[in-house]
DSSP file (Angstrom, degrees, kcal/mol; ACC not computed):
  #  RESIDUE AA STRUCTURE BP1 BP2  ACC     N-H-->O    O-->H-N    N-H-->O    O-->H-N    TCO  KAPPA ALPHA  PHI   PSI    X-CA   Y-CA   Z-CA
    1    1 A X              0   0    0      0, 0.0     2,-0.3     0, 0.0    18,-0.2   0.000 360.0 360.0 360.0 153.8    0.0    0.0    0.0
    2    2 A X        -     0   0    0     16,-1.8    16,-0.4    14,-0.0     2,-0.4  -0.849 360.0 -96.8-151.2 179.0    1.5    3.8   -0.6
    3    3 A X        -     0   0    0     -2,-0.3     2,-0.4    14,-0.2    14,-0.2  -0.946  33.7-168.2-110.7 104.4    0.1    7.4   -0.6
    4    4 A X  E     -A   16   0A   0     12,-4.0    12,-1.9    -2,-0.4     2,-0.8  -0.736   7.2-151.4-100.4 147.0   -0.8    9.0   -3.7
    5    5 A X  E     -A   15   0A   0     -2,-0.4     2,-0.5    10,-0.2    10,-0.2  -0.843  11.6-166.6 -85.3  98.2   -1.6   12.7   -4.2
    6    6 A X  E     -A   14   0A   0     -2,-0.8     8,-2.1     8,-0.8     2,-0.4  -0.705  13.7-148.4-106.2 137.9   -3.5   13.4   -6.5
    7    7 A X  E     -A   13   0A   0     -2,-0.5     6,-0.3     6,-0.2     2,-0.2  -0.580  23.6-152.2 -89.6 139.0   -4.2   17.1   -8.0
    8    8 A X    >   -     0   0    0      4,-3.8     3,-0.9    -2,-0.4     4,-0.0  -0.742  35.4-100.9 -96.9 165.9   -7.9   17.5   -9.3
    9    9 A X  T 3  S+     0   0    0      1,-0.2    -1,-0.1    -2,-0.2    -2,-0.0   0.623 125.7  63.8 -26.5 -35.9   -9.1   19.8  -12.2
   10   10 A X  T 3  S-     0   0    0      2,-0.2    -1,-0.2     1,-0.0     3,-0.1   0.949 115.3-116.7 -70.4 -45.9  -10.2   22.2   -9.0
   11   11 A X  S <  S+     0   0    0     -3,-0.9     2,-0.4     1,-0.5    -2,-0.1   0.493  77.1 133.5  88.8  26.8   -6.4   22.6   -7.9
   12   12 A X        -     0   0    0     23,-0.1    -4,-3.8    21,-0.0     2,-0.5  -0.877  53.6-141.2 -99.3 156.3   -7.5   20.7   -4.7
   13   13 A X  E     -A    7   0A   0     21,-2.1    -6,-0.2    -2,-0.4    -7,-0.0  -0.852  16.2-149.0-123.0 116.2   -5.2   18.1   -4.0
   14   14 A X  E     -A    6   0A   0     -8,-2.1    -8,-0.8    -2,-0.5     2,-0.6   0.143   5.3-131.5 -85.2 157.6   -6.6   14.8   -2.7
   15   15 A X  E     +A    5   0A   0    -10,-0.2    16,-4.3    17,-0.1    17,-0.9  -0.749  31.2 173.8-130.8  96.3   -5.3   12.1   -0.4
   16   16 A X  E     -AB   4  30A   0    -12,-1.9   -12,-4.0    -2,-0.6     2,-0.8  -0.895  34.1-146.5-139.3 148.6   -5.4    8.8   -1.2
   17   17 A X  E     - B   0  29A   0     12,-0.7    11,-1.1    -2,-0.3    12,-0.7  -0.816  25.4-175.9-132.4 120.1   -4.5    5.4   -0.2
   18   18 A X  E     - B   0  27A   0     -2,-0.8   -16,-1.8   -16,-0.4     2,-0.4  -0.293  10.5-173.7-108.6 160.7   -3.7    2.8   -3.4
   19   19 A X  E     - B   0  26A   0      7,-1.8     7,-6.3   -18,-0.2     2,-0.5  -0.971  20.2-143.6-148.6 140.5   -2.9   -1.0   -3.1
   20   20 A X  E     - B   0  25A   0     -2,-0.4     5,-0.2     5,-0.2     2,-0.2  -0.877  19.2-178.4-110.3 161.9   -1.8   -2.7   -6.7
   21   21 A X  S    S-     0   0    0      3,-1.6    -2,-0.0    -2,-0.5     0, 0.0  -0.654  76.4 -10.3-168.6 103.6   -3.2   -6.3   -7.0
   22   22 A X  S    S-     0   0    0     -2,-0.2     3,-0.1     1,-0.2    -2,-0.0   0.916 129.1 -55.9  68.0  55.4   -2.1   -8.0  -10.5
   23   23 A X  S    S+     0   0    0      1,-0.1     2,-0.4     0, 0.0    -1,-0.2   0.526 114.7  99.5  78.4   1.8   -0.6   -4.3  -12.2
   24   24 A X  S    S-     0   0    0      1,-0.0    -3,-1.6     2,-0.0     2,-0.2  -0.939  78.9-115.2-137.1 151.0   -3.6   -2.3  -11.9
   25   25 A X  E     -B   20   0A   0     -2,-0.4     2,-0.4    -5,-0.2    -5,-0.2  -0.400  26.6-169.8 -68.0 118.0   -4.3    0.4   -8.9
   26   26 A X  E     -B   19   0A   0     -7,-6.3    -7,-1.8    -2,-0.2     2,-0.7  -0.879  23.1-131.0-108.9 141.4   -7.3   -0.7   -6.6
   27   27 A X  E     -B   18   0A   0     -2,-0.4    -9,-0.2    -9,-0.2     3,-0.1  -0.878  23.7-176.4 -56.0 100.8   -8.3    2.4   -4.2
   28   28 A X  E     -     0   0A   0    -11,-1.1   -10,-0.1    -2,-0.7     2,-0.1   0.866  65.4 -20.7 -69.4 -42.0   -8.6    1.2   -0.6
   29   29 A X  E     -B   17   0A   0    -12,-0.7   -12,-0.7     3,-0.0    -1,-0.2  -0.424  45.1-128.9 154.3 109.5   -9.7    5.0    0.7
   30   30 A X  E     -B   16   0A   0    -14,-0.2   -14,-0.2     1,-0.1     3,-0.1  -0.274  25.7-173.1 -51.7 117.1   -9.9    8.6    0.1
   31   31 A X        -     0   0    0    -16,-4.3     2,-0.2     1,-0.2   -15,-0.2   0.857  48.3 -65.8 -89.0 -20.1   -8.7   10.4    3.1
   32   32 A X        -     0   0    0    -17,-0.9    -1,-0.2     2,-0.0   -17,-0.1  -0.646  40.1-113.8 152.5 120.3   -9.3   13.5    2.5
   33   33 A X        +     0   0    0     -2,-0.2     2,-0.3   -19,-0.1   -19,-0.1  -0.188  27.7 154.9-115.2-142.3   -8.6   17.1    0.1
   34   34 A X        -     0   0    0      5,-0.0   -21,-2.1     9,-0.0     3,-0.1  -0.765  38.3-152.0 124.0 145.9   -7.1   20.5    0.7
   35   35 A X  S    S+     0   0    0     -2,-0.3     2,-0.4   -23,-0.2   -23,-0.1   0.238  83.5  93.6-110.3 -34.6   -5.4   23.4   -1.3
   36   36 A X     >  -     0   0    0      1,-0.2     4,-3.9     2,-0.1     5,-0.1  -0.430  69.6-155.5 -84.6 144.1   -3.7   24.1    2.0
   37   37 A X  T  4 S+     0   0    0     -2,-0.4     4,-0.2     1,-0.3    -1,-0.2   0.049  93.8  55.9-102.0  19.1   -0.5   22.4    2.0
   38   38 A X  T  > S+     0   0    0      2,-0.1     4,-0.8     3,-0.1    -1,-0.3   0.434 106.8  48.5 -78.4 -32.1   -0.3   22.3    5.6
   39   39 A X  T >4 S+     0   0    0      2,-0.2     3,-5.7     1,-0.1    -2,-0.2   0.979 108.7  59.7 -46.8 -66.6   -3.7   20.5    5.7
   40   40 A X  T >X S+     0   0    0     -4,-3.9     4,-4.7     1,-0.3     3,-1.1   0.858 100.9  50.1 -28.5 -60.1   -2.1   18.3    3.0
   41   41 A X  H 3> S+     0   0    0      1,-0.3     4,-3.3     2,-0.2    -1,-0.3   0.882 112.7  47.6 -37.0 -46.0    0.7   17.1    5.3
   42   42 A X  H << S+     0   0    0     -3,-5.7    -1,-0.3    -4,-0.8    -2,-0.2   0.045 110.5  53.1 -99.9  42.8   -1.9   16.2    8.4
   43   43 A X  H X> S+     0   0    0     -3,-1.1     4,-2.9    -4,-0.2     3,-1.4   0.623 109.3  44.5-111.9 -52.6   -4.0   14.4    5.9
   44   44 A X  H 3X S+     0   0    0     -4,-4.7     4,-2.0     1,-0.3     5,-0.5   0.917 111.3  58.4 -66.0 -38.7   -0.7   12.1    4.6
   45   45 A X  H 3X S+     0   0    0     -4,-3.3     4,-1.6    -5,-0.3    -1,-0.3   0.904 110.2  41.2 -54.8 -34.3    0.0   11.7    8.5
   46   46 A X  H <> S+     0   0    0     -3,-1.4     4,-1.9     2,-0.1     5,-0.3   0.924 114.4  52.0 -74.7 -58.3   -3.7   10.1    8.8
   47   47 A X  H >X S+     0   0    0     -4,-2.9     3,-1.8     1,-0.2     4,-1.7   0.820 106.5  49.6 -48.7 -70.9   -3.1    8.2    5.6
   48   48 A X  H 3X S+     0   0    0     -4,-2.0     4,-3.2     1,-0.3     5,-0.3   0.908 117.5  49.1 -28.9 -71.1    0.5    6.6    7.0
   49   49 A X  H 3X S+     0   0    0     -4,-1.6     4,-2.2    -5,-0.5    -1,-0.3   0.886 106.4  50.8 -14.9 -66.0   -1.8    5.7   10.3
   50   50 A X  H XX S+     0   0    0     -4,-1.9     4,-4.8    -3,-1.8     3,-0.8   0.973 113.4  43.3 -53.3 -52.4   -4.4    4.2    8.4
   51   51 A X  H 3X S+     0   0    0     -4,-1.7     4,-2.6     1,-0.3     6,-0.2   0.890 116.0  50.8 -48.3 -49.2   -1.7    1.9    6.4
   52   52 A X  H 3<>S+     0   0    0     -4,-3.2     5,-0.8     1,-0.3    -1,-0.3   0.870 120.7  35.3 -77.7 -32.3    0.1    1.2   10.0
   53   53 A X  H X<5S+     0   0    0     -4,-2.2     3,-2.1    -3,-0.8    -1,-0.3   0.967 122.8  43.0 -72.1 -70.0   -3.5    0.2   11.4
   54   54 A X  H 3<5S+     0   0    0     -4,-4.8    -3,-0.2     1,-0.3    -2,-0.2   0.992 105.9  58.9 -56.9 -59.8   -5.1   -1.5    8.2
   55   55 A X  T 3<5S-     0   0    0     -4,-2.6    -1,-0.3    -5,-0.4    -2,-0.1   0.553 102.9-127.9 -62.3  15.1   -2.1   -3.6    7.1
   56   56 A X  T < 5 +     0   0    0     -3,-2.1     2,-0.6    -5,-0.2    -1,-0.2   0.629  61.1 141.2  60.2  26.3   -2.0   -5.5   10.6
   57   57 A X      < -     0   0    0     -5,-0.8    -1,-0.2    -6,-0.2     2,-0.2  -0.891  39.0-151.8 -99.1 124.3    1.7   -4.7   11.0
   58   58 A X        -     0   0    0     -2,-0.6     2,-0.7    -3,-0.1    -5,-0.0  -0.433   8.6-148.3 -61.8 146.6    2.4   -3.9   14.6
   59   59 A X        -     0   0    0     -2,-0.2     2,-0.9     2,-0.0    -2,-0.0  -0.764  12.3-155.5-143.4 137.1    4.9   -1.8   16.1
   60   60 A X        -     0   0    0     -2,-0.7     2,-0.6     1,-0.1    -2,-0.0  -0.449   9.2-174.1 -98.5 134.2    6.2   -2.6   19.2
   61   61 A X        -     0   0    0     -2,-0.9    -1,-0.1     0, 0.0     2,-0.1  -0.860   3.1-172.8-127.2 127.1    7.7   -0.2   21.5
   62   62 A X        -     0   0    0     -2,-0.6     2,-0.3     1,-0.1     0, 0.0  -0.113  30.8-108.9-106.1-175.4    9.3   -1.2   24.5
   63   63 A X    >   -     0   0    0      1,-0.1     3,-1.0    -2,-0.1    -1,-0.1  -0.887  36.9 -99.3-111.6 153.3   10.6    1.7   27.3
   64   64 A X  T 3  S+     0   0    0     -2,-0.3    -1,-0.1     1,-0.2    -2,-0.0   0.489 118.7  46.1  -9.5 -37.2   14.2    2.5   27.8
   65   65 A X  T 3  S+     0   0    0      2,-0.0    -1,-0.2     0, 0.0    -3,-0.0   0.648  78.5 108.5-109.5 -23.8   14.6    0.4   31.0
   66   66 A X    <   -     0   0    0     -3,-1.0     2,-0.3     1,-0.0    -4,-0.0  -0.361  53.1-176.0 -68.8 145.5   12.8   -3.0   29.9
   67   67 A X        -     0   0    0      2,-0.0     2,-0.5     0, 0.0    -2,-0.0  -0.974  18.2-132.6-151.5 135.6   15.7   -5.3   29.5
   68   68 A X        -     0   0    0     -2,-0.3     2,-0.3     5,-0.0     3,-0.0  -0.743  17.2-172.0 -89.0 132.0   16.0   -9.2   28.3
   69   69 A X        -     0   0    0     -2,-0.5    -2,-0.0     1,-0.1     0, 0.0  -0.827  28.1-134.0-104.9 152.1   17.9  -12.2   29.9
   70   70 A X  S    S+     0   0    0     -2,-0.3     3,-0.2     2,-0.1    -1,-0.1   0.488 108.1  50.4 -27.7 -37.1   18.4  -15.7   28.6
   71   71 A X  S    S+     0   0    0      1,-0.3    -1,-0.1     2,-0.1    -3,-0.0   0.446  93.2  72.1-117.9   4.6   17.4  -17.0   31.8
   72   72 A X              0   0    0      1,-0.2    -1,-0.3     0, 0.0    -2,-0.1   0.674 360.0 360.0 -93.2  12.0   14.2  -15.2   32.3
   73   73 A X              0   0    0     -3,-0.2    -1,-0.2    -5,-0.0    -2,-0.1   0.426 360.0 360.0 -60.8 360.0   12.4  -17.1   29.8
């Protein structure tokens, strides 16, 4: 899955998030559009979410201090 931008006719530019399956581009889900290119940014920051959410990849974050042994297993 990636993040395309795409510019419309309007000059809004749209935020959207594409998956290929067998060479051609399926749309998963429109986040969102904008002209303002700070909007744009928090849109691709919800898109990047969505991906981290939807594609079932975790990401694990452990605190500074947490530490592993061999013999605590």
């Amino acid at each position: 899955m990636f993040i395309r931008k795409k510019k419309n006719k309007s000059g809004v530019i749209s935020i959207q998030i594409i998956t290929k399956l067998k060479r051609k581009s399926i749309l998963i889900k429109t986040i969102g559009s904008s002209n303002d290119e700070i909007e744009v940014q928090q849109l691709v920051k919800r898109a990047q979410e969505f991906i981290d959410t939807y594609a079932g990849q975790q990401t694990l974050d452990f605190p500074p201090s947490t530490k592993f042994n061999k013999n605590s297993f």
